[in-house]
C-alpha positions as CSV (number, residue, x, y, z in Angstrom):
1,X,-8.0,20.7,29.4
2,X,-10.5,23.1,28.7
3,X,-10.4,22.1,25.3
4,X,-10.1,18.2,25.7
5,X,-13.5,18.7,28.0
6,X,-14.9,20.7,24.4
7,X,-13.7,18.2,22.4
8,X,-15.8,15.1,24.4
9,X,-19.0,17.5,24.9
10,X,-19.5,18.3,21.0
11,X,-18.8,14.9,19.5
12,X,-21.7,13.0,20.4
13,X,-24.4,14.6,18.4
14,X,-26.5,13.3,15.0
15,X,-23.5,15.2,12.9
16,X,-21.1,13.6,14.5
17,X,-19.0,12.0,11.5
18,X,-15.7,10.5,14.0
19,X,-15.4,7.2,14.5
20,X,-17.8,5.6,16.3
21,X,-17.5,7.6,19.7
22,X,-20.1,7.7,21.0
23,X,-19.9,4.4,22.8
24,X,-17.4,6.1,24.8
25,X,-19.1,9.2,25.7
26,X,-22.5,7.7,26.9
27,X,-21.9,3.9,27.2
28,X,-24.0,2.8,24.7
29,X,-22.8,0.0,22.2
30,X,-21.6,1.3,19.0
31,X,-22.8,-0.3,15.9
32,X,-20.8,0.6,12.4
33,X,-23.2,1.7,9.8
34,X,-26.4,1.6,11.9
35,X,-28.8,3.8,14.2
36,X,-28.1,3.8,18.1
37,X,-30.2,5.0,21.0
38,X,-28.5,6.5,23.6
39,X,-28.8,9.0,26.3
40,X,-26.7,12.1,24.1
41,X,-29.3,11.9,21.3
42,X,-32.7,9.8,20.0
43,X,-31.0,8.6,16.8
44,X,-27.7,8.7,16.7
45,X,-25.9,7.9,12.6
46,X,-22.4,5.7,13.8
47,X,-20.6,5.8,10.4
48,X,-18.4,2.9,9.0
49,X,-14.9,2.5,11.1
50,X,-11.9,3.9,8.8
51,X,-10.7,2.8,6.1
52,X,-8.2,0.3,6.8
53,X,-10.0,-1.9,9.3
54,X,-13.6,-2.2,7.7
55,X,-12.9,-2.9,3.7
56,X,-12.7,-5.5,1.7
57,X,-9.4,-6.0,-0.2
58,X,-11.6,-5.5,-3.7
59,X,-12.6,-2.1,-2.6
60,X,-9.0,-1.1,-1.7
61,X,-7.4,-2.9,-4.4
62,X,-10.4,-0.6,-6.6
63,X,-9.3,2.7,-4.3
64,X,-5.5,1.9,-5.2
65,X,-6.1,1.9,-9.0
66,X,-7.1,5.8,-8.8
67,X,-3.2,6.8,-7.4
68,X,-2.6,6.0,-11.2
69,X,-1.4,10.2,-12.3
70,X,-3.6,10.4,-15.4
71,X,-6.7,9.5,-12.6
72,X,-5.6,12.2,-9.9
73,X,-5.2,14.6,-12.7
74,X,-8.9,14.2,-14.1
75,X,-10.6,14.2,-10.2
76,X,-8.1,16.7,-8.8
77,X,-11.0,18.6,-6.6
78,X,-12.3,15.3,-5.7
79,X,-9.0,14.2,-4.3
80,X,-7.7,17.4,-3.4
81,X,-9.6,20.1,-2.6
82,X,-8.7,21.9,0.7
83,X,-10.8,20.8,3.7
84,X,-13.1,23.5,5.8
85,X,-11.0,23.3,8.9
86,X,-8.2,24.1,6.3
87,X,-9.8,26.5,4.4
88,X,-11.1,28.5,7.4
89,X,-7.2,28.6,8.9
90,X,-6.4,31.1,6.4
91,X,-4.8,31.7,3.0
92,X,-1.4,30.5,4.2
93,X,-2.9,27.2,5.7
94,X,-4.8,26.8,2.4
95,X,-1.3,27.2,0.5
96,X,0.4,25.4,3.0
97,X,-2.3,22.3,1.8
98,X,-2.0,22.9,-1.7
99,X,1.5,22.7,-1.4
100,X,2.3,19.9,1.1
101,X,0.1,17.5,-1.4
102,X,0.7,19.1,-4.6
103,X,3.9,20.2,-4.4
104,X,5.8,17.6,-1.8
105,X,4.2,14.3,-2.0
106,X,5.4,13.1,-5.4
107,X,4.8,9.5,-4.7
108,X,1.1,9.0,-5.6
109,X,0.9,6.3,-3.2
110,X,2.3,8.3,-0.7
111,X,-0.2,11.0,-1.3
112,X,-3.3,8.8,-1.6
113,X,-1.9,7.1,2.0
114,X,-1.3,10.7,3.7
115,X,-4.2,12.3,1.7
116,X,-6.9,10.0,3.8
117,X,-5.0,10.1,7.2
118,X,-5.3,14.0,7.3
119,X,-8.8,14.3,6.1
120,X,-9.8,11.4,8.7
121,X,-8.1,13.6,11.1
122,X,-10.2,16.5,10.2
123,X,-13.2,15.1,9.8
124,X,-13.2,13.6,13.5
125,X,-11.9,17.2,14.5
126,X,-14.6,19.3,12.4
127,X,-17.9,18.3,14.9
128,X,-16.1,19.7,17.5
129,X,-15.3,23.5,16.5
130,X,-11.8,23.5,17.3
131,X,-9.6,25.4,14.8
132,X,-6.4,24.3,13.7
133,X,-4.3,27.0,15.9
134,X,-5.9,25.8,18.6
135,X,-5.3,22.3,18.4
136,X,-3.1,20.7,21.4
137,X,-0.9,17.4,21.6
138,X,-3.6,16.1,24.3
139,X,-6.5,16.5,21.7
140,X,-4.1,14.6,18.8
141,X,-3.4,12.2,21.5
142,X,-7.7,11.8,22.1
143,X,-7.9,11.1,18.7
144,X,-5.7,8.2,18.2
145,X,-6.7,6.6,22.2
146,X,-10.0,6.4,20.1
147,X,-8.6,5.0,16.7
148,X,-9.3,1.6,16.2
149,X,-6.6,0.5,13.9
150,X,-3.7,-1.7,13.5
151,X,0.2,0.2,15.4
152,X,1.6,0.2,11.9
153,X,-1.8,2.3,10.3
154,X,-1.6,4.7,13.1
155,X,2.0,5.1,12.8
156,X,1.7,6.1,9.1
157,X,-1.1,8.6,10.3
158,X,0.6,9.8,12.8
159,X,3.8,10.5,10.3
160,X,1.3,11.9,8.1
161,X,-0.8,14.5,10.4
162,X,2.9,15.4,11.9
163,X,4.4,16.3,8.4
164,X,0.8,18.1,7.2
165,X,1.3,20.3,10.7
166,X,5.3,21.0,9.9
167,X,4.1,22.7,6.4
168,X,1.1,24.5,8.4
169,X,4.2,25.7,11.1
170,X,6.6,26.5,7.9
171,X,3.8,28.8,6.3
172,X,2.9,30.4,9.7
173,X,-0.5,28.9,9.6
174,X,-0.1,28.1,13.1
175,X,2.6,28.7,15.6
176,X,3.4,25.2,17.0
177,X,2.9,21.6,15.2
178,X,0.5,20.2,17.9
179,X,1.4,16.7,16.8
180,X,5.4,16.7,17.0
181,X,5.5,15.6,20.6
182,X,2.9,12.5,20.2
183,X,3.9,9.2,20.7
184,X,2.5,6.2,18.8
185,X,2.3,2.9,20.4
186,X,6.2,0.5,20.2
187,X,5.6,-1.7,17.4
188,X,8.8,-4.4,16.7
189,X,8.8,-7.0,13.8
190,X,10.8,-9.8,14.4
191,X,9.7,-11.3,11.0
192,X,7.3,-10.4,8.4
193,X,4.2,-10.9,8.1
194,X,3.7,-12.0,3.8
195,X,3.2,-16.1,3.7
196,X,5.8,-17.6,1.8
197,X,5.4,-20.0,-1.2
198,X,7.4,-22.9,-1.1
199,X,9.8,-23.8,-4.2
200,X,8.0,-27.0,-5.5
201,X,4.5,-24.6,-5.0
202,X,6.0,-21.8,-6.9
203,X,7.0,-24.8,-9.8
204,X,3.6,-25.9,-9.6
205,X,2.2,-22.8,-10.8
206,X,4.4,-22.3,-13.6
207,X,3.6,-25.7,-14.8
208,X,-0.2,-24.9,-14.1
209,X,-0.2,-21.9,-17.0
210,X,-1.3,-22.7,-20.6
211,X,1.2,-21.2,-22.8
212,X,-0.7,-21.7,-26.0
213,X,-3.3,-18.5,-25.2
214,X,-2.2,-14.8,-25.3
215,X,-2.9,-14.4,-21.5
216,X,-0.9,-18.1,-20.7
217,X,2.2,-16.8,-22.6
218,X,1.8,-13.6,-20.9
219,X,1.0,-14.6,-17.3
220,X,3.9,-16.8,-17.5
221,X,6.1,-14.4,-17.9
222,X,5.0,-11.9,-15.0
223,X,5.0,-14.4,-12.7
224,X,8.5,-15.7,-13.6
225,X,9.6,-11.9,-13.7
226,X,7.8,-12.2,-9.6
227,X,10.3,-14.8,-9.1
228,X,13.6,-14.6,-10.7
229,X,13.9,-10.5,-10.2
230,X,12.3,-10.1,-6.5
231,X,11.1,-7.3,-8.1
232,X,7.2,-5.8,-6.4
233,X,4.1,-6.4,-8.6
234,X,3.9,-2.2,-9.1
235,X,7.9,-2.1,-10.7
236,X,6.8,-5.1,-12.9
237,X,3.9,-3.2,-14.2
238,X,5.3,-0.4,-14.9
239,X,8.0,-2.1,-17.2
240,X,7.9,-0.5,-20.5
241,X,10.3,-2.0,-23.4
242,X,13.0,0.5,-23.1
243,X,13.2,-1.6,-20.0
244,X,14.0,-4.8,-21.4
245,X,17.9,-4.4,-22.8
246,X,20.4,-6.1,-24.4
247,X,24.3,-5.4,-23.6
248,X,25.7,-7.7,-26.1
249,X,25.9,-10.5,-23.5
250,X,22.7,-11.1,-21.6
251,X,19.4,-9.6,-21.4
252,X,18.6,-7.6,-18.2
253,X,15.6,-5.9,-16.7
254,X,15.8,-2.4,-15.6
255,X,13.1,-1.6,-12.8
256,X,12.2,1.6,-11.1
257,X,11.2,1.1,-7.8
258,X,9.7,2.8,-4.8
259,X,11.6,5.9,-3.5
260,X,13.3,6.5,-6.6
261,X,15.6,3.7,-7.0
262,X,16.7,2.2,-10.2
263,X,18.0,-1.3,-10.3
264,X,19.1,-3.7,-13.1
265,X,19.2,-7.1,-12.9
266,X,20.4,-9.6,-15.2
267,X,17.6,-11.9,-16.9
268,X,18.2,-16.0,-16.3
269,X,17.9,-18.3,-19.6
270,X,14.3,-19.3,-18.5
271,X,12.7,-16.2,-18.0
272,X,15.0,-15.0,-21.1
273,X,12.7,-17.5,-23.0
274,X,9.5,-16.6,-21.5
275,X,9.6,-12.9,-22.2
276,X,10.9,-13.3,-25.9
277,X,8.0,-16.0,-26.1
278,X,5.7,-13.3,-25.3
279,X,6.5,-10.2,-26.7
280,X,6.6,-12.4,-30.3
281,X,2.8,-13.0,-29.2
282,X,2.0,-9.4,-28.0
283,X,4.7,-6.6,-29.5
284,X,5.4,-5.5,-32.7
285,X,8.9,-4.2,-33.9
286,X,7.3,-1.3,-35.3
287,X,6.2,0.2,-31.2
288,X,8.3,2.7,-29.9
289,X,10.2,1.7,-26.7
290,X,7.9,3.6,-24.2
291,X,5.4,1.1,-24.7
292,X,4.4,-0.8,-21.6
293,X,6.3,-4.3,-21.9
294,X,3.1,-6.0,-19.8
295,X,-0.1,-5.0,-21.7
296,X,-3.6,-5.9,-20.6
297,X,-5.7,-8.3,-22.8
298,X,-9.4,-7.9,-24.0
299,X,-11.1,-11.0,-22.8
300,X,-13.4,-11.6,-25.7
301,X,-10.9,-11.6,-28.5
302,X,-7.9,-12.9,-26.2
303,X,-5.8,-10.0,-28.0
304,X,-3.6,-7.5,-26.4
305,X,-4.3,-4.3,-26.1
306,X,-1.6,-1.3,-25.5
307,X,-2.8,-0.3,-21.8
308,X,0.1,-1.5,-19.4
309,X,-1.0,-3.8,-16.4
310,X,-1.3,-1.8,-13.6
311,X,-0.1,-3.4,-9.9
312,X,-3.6,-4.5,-9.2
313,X,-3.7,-6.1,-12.5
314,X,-1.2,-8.3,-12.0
315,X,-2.2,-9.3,-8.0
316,X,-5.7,-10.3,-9.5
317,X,-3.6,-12.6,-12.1
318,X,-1.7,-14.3,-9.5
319,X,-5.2,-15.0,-7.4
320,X,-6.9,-16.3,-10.8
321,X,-3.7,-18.6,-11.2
322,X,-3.1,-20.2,-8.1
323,X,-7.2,-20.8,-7.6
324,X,-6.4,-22.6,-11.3
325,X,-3.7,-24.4,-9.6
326,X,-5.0,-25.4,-6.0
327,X,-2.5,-23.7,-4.0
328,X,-3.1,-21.5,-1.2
329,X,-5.3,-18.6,-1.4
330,X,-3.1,-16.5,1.3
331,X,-0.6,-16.4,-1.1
332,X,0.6,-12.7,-2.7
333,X,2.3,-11.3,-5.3
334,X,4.7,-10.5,-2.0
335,X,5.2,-14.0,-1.3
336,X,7.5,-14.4,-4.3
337,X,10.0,-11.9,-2.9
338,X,9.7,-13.8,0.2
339,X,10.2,-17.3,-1.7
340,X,13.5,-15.7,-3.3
341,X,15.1,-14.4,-0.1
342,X,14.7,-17.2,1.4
343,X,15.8,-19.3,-1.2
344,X,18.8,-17.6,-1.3
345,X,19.8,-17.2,2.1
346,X,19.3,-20.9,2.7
347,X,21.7,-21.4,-0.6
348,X,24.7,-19.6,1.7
349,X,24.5,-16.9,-0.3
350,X,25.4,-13.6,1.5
351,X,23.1,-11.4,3.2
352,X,24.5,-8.2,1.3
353,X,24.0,-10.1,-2.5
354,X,20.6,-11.0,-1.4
355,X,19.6,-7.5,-0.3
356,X,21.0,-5.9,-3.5
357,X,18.4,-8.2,-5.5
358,X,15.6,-7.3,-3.5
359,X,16.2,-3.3,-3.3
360,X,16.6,-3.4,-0.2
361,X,18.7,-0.4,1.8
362,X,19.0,-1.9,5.6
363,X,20.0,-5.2,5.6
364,X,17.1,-5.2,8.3
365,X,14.7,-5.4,6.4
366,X,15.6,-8.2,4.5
367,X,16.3,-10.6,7.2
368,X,12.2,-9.9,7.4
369,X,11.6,-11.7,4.4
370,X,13.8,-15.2,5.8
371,X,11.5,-17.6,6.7
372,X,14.0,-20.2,7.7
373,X,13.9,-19.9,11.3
374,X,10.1,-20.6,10.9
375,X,11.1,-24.0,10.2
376,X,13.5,-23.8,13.2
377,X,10.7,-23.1,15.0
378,X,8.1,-25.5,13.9
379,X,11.0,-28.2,14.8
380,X,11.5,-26.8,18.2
381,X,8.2,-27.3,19.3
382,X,7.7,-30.7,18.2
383,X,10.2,-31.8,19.9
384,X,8.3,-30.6,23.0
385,X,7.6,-34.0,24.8
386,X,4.9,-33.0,27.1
């Protein structure tokens, strides 16, 4: 308790870099990004609220484009070096960083996710002169009482300061993980949350897309690759031409998707005819098969270049085209998973065929991509007669 009372009496000051506390130490109203006065201090800086609640999709879509490997490896003490708090633990809390997001974290997503959670964590923590061994669940729990965030984003950092302290405990940094016996807030998804594009929509945008241009011919065939594989924007992307095979019967696509899976699925005559239609345009036979399949193209000459599309690449695509074709703005490059599961499931097709196509390994989670019962729903209630 001692500590808890520390914790609330050295956070309030001009250095104070947490998030936006001290509204709840004095009672003043907290503005992000602007000067307070209040009864701790005369000026008081109230920095911008985290990450995930306070930017613009642009400037995380522009943060996600540096978890590409060749970008990590070029800033590596920008995105890695070891905090103060860390550094001041000792040399085994030091290795124990250096190898929990070196070593471990392989994903770069992963790491980029986990990366800001921690040093959020720390930097709230660093005002206050608490050191890491001295850290107590009650002072974690302060921390996320104050967090405003959405259950699922204080989940993940909550799984992320937990896993951090297990390779502090596993060097002998520090004796106990103060964070193993936290609780986050119940959080239960009956059904996803990714709007769905309808069939005759998703038809509509095909139709929309000029084939005659290098980027028509191209964007056609990423988007029909969205649709007929299920496949996420990132495996698409990262497509190279290995990727695209031949087995003497059909063409198939061979993805590699998140947590290490590989899947192959089978190519249908249409989008069999878009991809050939566009690597004729884009892809020499001479390139070796490493090549990225979906290449980028330089908007003066409309030619193709030999950078691969990147994930964010191809959700800015899908924006550009359905603005082009009037649909929906709330639509994703997530939707067209969506759009297929449903599809399917409302086809009688089995639950366990459809969750093979979407990668899927608890059935679970595919029954949160089937939007039928939202139509169930919406039927329900108008038949209310009040």
């Amino acid at each position: 308790m001692r500590q808890l009372a520390a914790l609330q009496a050295n956070r309030s000051g001009p250095n104070d870099r947490a998030f936006g506390l001290v509204s709840r130490l004095c009672g003043c109203r907290d503005t992000p990004g602007q000067k307070i006065a209040c009864n701790c201090e005369d000026e008081v800086d109230i920095p911008r609220k985290s990450w995930h609640s306070r930017r613009s999709m642009t400037e995380n879509a522009a943060i996600a484009r540096t978890t590409d490997p060749v970008v990590e490896e070029r800033q590596p003490a920008l995105r890695l070096a070891t905090p103060q708090l860390v550094a001041e633990a000792g040399p085994a809390a030091s290795f124990a960083w250096d190898e929990f997001f070196r070593g471990s974290l392989r994903n770069p997503h992963t790491r980029l996710a986990y990366g800001r959670a921690v040093r959020d964590f720390l930097a709230w923590l660093e005002p206050c002169g608490v050191p890491l061994a001295q850290l107590t669940p009650g002072i974690v729990g302060a921390y996320f009482d104050q967090l405003e965030s959405s259950v699922p984003t204080k989940k993940l950092a909550l799984a992320a300061i937990r896993r951090f302290f297990d390779a502090l405990v596993l060097r002998h940094a520090i004796v106990l993980n103060p964070a193993a016996s936290v609780r986050a807030e119940r959080y239960a998804v009956v059904e996803g949350k990714t709007p769905e594009i309808r069939p005759d929509q998703a038809r509509t945008l095909l139709a929309s897309i000029d084939a005659r241009t290098p980027s028509g011919v191209r964007d056609r065939a990423v988007i029909a690759t969205l649709i007929y594989t299920a496949a996420r924007a990132g495996a698409v992307a990262g497509l190279r031409l290995k990727d695209f095979v031949h087995d003497g019967t059909q063409y198939a696509l061979r993805f590699a998707e998140k947590g290490g899976k590989s899947r192959e699925i089978p190519v249908r005559h249409d989008l069999e005819r878009y991809i050939l239609e566009y690597l004729a345009a884009a892809v020499s036979a001479e390139e070796p098969k490493t090549s990225p399949l979906f290449r980028t193209v330089v908007r003066r000459t409309a030619k193709f270049t030999a950078k691969p599309m990147s994930g964010t690449d191809v959700w800015r695509m899908v924006k550009r085209r359905l603005k082009s074709a009037g649909l929906p703005g709330n639509i994703t490059t997530h939707s067209f998973r969506v759009a297929t599961v449903t599809d399917l499931l409302t086809q009688g097709i089995p639950l366990g065929d459809v969750q093979f196509l979407a990668g899927h390994a608890d059935p679970r989670t595919t029954r949160l991509y089937d939007r039928r019962q939202r139509a169930v729903s919406r039927n329900l209630v108008e038949s209310i007669s009040i």
